[in-house]
C-alpha positions in Angstrom: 117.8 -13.9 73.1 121.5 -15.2 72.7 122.2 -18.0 69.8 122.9 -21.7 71.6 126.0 -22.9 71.1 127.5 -26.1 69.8 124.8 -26.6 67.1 124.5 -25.2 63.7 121.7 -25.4 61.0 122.0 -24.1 57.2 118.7 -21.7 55.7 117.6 -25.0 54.4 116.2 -25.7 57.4 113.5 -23.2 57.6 110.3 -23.7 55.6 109.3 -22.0 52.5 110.8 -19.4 50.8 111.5 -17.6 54.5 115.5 -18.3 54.2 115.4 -15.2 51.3 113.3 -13.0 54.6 116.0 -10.6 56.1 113.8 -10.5 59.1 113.5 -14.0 60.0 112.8 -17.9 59.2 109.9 -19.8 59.7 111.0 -23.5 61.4 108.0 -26.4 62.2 108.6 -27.2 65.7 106.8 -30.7 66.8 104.4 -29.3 64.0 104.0 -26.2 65.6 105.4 -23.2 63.4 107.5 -20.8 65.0 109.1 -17.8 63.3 112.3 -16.8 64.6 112.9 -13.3 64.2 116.5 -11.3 64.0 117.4 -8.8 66.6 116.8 -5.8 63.9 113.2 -6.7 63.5 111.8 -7.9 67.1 111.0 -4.7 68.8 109.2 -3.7 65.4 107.4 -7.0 65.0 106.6 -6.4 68.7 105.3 -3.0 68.3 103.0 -4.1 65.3 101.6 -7.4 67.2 100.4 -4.6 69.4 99.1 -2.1 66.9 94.8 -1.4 66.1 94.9 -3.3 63.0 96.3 -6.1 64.7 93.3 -6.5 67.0 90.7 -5.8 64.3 92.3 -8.2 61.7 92.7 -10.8 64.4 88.8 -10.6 65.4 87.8 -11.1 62.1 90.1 -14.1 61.8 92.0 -12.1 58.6 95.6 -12.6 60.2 97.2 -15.0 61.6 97.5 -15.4 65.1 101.2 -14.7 66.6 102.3 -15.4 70.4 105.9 -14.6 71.5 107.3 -17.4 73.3 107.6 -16.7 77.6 110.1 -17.7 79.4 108.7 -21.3 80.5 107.8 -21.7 76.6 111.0 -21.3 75.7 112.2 -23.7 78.1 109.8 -26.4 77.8 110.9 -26.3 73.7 114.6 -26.7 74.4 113.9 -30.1 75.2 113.1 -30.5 71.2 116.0 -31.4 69.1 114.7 -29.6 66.2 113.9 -26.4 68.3 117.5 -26.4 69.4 119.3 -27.0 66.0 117.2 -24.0 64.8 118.0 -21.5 67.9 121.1 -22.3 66.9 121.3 -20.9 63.2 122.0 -17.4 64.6 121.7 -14.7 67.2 117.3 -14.4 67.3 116.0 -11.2 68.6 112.4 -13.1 69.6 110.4 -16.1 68.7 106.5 -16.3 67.6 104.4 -19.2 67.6 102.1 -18.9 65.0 98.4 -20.6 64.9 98.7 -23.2 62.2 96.2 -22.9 59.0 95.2 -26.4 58.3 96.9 -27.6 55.1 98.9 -24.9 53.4 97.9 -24.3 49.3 99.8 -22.1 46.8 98.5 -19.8 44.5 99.0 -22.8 41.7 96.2 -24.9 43.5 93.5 -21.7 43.9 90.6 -21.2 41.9 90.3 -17.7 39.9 88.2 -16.7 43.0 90.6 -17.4 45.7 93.6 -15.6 43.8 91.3 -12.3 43.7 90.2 -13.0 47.2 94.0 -13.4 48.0 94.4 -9.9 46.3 91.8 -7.9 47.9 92.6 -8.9 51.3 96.4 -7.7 50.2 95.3 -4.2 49.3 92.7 -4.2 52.3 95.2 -4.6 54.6 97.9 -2.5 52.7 95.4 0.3 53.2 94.8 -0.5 56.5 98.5 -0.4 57.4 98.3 3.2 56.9 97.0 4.6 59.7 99.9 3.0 61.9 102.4 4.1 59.7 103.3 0.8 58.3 103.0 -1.0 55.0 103.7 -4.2 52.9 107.4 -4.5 51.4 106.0 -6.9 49.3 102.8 -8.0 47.7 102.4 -11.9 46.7 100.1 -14.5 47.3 103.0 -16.8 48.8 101.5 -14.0 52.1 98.3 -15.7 52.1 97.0 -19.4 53.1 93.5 -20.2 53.0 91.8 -21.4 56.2 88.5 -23.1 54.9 87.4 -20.7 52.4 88.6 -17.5 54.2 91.6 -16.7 53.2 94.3 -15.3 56.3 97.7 -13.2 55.6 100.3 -15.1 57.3 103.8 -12.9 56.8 104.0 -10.8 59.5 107.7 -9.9 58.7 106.2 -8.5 55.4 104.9 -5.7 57.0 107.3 -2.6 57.7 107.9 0.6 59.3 107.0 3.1 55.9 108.4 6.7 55.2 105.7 9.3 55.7 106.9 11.2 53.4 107.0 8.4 50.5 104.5 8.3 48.1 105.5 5.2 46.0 104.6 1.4 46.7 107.5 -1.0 45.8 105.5 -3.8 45.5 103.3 -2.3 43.1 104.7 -4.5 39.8 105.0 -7.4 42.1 101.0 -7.3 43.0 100.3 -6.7 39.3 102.7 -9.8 38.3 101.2 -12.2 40.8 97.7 -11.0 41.1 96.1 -9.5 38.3 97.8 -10.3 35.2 97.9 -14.7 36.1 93.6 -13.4 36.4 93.6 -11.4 33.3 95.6 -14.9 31.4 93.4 -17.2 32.7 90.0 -15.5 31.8 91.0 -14.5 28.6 93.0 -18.1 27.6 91.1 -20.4 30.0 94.3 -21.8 31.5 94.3 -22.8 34.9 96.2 -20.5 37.2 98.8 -24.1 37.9 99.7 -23.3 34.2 99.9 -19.6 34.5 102.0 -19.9 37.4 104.1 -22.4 36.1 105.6 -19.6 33.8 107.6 -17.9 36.4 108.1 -17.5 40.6 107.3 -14.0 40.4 104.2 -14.5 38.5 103.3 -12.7 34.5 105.6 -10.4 32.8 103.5 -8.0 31.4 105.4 -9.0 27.8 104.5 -12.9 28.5 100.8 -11.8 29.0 101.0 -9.7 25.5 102.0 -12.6 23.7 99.6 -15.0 26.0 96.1 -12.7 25.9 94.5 -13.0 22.1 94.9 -9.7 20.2 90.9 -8.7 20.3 91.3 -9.1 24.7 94.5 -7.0 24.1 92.5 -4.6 22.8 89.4 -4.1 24.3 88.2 -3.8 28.0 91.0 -5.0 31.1 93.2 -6.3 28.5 94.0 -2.3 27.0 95.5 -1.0 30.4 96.9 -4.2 31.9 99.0 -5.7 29.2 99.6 -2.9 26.4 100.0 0.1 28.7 102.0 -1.9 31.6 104.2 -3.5 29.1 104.9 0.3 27.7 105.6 1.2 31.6 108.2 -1.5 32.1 109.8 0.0 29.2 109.7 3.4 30.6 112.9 3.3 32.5 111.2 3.8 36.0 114.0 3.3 37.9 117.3 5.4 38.4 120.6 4.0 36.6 121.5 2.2 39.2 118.5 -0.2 39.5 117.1 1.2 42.2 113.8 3.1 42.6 113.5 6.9 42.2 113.4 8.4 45.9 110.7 10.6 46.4 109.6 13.0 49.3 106.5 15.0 49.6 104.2 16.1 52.6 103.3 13.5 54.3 99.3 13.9 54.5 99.6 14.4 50.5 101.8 10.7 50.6 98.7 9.1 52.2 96.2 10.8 49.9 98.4 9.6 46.4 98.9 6.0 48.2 95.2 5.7 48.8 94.1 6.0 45.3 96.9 4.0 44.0 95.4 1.0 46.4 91.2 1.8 44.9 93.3 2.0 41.7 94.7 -1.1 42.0 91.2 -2.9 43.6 89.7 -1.7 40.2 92.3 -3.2 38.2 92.0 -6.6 40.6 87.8 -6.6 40.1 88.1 -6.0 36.5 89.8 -9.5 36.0 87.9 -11.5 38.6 86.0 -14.4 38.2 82.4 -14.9 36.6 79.7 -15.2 38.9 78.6 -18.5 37.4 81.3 -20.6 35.3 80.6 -23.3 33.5 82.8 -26.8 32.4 81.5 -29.9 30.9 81.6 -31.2 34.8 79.6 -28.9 36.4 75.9 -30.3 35.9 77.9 -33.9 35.3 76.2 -35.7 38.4 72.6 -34.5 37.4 73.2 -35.1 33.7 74.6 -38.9 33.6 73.0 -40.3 36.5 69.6 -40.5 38.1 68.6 -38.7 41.1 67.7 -42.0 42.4 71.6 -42.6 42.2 72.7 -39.4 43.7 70.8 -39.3 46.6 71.6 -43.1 47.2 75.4 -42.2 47.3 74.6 -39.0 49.4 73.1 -41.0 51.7 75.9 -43.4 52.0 78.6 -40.8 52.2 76.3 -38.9 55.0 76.6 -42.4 56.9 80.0 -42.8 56.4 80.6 -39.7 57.5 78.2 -39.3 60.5 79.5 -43.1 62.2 83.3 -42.5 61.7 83.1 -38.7 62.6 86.1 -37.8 60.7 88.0 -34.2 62.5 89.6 -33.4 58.7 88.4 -35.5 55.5 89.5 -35.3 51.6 87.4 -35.3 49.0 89.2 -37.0 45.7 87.1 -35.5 42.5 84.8 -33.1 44.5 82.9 -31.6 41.6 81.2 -28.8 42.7 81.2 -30.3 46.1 78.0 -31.9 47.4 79.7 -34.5 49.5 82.2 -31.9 50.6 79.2 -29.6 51.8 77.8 -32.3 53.8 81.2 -33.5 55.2 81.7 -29.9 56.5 78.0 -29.9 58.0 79.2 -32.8 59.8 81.9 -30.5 62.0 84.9 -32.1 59.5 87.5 -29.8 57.8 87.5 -30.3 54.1 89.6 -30.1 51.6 88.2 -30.7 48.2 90.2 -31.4 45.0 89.4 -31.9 41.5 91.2 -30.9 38.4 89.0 -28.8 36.8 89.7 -24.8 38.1 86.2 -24.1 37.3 84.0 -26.4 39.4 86.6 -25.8 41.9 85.9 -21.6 41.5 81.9 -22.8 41.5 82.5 -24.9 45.4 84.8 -21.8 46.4 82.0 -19.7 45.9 79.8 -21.6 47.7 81.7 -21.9 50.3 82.6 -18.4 50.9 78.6 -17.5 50.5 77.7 -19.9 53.6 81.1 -19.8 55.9 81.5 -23.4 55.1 85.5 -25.2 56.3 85.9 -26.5 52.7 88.8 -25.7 51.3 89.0 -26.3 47.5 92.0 -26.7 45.4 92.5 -28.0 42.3 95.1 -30.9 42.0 94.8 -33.4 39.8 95.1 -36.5 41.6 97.0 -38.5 38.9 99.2 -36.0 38.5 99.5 -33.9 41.9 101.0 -30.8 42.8 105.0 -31.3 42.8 107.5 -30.1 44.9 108.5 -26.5 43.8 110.9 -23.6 44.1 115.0 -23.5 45.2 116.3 -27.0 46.0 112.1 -28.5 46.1 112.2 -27.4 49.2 109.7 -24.3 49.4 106.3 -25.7 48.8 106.2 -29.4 49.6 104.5 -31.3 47.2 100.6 -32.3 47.5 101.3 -35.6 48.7 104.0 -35.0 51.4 101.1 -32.6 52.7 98.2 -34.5 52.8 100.0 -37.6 53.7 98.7 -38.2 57.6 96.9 -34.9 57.2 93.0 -37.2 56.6 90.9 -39.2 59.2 88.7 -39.8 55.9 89.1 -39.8 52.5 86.2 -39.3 50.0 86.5 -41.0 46.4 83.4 -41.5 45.4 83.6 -42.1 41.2 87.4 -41.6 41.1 89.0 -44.9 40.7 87.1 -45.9 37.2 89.0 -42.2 36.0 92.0 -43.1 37.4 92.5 -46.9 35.8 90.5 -46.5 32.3 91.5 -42.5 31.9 94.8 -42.5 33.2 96.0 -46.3 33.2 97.0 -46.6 36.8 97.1 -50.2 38.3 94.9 -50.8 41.1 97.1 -52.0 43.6 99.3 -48.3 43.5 95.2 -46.7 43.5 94.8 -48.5 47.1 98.6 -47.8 48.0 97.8 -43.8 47.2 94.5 -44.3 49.3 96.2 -45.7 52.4 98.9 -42.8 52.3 96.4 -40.4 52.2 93.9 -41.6 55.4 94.9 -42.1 58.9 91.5 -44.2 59.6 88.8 -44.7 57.0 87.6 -44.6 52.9 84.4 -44.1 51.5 85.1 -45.4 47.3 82.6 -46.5 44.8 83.3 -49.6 42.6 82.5 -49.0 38.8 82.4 -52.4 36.9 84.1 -52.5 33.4 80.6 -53.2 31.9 79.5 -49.9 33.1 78.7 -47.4 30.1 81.0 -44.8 31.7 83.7 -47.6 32.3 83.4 -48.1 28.9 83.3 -45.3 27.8 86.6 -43.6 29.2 88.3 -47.0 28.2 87.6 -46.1 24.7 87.8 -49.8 23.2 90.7 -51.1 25.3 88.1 -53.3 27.6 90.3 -56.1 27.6 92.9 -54.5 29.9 89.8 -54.5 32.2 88.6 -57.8 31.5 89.7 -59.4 34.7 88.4 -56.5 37.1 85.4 -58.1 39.1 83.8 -57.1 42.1 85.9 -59.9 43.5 89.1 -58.7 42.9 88.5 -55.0 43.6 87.6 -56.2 47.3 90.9 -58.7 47.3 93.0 -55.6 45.8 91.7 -53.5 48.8 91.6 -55.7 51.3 95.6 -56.1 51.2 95.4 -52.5 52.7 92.2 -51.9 54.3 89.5 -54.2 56.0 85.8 -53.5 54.8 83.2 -52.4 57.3 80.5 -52.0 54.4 79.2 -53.0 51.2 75.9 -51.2 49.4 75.2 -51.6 46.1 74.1 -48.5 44.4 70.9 -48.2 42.2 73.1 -47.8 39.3 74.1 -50.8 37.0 76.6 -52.8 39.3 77.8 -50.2 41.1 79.0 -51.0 44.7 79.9 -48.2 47.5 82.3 -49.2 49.9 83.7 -48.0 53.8 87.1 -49.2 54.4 89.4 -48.9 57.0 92.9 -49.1 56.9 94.6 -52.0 58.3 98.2 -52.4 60.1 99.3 -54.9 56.9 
């Protein structure tokens, strides 16, 4: 494939991180992504897409799904502008059109669970790689997205030709940096993985997780091996003078055997940090605890209406909790994704979801204070907003807006704004009164800033956005649920 001529388009151009890739970009064509792949690595890419692994991951849905572009593709996509400008970045050896993963997350917005998930399938498929004489020349959760709850390894170009004869894995410290050391902080400090990995963009240094993990966890169980005795390896000098990495060569039967127990080494360390079972927050019996199940199953109701008439293809759920409405959303054919801003009724849905196959994805952004844009320029993870924005036929916020006005002091007018950006059709919302004891209580004596917020002027506030199909007072003090659908205003 020869470049075009009289165009030209700079590496920031192509999504993600992929401009640092020697192998190839990643460019989203009409919304379609399509990884265009240099001349050195086609035939190899090529050879893989045809490989045994290949067809078994792709059955089991584990990897994503890659076509090369025919001739008549190729030539109904030069009538794209943006197909055009990036065929003519450079000379491409070969084009792939990837299936597209519904709504891209980052390790920063995963529960415990799906990092470790993220992980497994890493070393799963590193072992796998094996037996074709491949392997992974890097080892970071930036290679996996998340479709529903199953997560899918998406880098293609991350996987290379290996040397028999090799016995060492490069990305070894890389996998222990982003993997298990952000677990191993988080269960031993209880900071969300957004905080962990807000440290660094290649994960924990095992030094930061010394001084991060409480002496007694240094001590004892995971915390011994993976932050005293790695830090003492990084001191080691386990590379040659020259920065590079010792070469090694040894038959290549005993290369497989040493790489196989380094991968059911590294699975050990990986399970040794994963997540409880069973976490609990302050949030995760909050439903059953503060309301009664007269309440609850009023609101379920509603939402299962809401959901059922509209018949939403993709819906958000703003404050999921452990995800009841998010459950019944996904029962109702829509794919899900479920926020809230606490990791560990997030890690409680994820679990859930995994159990029973369900297409919820849950992340945990705070919706007052999203996911920004992050990495070189902004430009290699689009904030939480650019993605969802047009992304939702519905959008679930069922006992979020009281949070966001008494808890965080955001105006009503910018709540609705946020709402229309988010939904292409329809919102399902519950109206808390000021007089309510929770209103009240997350206001924490400042009730006059709320004085003027009426039933009345919640519906005039939404009705400069949205036009409201339904009213239903819930059997809950004054509390009102609410369908709106967004209006061309």
């Amino acid at each position: 494939m020869t470049r075009s001529s009289g165009s030209s388009e700079d590496s920031h151009s192509f999504q993600g991180a992929s401009f640092r890739d020697p192998g190839g970009a990643l460019r989203f064509v009409g919304g379609i992504p399509l990884r265009f792949v240099r001349a050195s690595h086609a035939a190899d890419l090529r050879s893989f897409l045809d490989s045994p692994t290949v067809r078994t991951w792709s059955s089991r849905g584990a990897i994503v799904d890659s076509t090369e572009l025919s001739e008549p593709d190729f030539e109904a996509y030069r009538q794209n502008q943006e197909f055009v400008e990036a065929l003519g970045a450079e000379t491409w050896g070969g084009i792939w059109r990837h299936d597209r993963v519904f709504f891209p997350s980052s390790a920063e917005e995963w529960s415990p669970g799906m990092l470790h998930r993220a992980g497994v399938l890493t070393l799963d498929l590193a072992l796998d790689l094996l037996k074709d004489g491949r392997g992974l020349k890097d080892a970071t959760p930036a290679n996996v997205l998340f479709r529903g709850s199953q997560p899918v390894f998406v880098d293609l170009l991350s996987i290379e030709q290996r040397d028999p004869h090799d016995p060492l894995w490069l990305p070894y410290a890389q996998f222990f940096r982003t993997f298990v050391l952000p677990l191993l902080v988080t269960n031993a400090t209880g900071l969300p993985l957004r905080t962990v990995f807000s440290i660094g963009r290649e994960g924990v240094e095992p030094e930061v997780a010394r001084d991060l993990v409480p002496m007694g966890k240094r001590l004892h169980g995971p915390g011994l091996w993976h932050v005293t005795v790695a830090t003492l390896l990084s001191r080691s000098g386990s590379v040659a003078a020259d920065g590079a990495p010792p070469k090694r060569s040894v038959p290549a039967d005993q290369a497989q055997y040493v790489l196989r127990r380094m991968f059911k080494g590294l699975r050990k360390s990986l399970d040794a940090v994963g997540p409880s079972a069973n976490p609990k927050s302050s949030w995760t019996g909050y439903v059953q605890d503060h309301h009664s199940p007269a309440y609850f199953d009023a609101k379920r109701q509603f939402v299962a209406s809401a959901v059922s008439e509209m018949k939403p293809k993709t819906v958000l759920d703003i404050g999921c909790n452990t995800g009841e409405l998010s459950i019944m959303a996904a029962a109702n054919g829509a794919r899900v994704v479920a926020i809230d801003n606490d990791y560990r009724v997030i890690e409680r849905l994820f679990q859930r979801a995994s159990r029973e196959s369900l297409d919820v994805l849950p992340l945990v952004v705070d919706i007052a204070s999203p996911t920004p844009s992050r990495g070189w320029m902004n430009r290699e993870l689009p904030s939480f907003l650019d993605r969802a924005e047009g992304a939702f036929d519905q959008v679930l916020a069922m006992a979020v807006i009281h949070h966001l006005l008494a808890t965080n002091g955001i105006r009503l007018p910018d709540i609705v704004d946020l709402l229309a950006r988010l939904t292409r059709d329809t919102v399902a919302l519950e109206f808390v009164p000021p007089g309510d004891p929770l209103f009240r209580r997350l206001a924490r004596g400042r009730d006059s800033l709320y004085a003027d917020l009426t039933r009345e002027t919640f519906e005039n506030a939404c009705r400069r956005r949205f036009d409201i199909l339904r009213s239903v007072p819930l059997p809950s003090g004054e509390r009102v649920a609410y369908v709106l659908r967004k209006n061309a205003r």
